[in-house]
N, C-alpha and C positions, 0 to 999 in steps of 0.2 A: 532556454535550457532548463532542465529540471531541476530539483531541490528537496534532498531528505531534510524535512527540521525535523531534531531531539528535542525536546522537551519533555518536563516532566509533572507527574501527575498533582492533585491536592495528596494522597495517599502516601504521595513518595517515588514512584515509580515512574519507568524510562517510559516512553513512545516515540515514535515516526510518525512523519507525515510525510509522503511522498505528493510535491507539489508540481504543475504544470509552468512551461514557463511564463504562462497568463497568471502566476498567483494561484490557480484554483489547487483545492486537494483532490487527487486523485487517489490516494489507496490511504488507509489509516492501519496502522498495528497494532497489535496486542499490548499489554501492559508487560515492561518487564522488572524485576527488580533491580537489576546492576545494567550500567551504561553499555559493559561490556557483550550483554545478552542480547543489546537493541543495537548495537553496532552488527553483531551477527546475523541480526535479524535482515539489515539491511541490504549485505552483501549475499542472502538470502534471495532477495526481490531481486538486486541485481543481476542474478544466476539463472530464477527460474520464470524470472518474465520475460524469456528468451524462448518457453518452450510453452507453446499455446494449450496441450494439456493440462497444463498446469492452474488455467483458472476454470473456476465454477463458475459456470453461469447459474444463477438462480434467480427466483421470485417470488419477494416478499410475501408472506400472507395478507398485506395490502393492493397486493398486486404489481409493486413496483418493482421491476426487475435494478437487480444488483450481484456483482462478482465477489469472491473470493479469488485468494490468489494460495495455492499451497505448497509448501517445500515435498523434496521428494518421497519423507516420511509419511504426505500426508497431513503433515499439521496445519494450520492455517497461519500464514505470515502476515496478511494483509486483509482488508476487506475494503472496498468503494462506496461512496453513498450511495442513497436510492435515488432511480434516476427513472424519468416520466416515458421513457418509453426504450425498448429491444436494442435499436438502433443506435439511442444517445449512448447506453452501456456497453456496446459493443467498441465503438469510440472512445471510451473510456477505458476499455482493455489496449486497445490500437495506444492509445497517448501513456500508458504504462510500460507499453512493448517499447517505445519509441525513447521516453524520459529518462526509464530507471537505469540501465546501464551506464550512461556519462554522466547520471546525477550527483554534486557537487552536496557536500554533507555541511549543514547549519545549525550547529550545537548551539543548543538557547541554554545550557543548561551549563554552560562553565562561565 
């Protein structure tokens, strides 16, 4: 089963990690300032990683393809590491679709 950890930055600031239930990270978030902005953030991911438009597929300027995931304004909630080939990232979207919705929330940060 999945796993959003909270934690927080050196700066001060909130983030997610939405985790596999192997331990690996699968999507990281943006930086927020208040807990309450990255709690929304998360039931965000759990909304819109239901709706396959919703990620970008992209390709590093290294050439390493990797996803964005974005709410329905548009903004970017999430992004994946770089992953060595189409394939592996495409499974990396499947294991987003799959985790984030029953994903069980690990506040490191109280």
């Amino acid at each position: 089963m999945g796993k959003f950890v909270i934690t927080k930055r050196t700066n001060g600031e909130f983030q997610f990690n939405l985790k596999a239930g192997n331990g690996q990270t699968i999507l990281a978030s943006e930086g927020y300032s208040a807990k309450a902005g990255c709690l929304n953030g998360i039931e965000s991911v759990k909304t819109n990683s239901q709706d396959d438009s919703k990620f970008d597929r992209k390709t590093s300027t290294n050439g390493k393809p990797y996803f964005n995931l974005k709410a329905t304004n548009g903004q970017i909630i999430g992004t994946s590491e770089m992953y060595e080939s189409v394939a592996a990232r495409d499974n990396g979207i499947e294991s987003v679709k799959t985790n984030a919705p029953t994903a069980t929330i690990d506040d490191q940060t109280s």
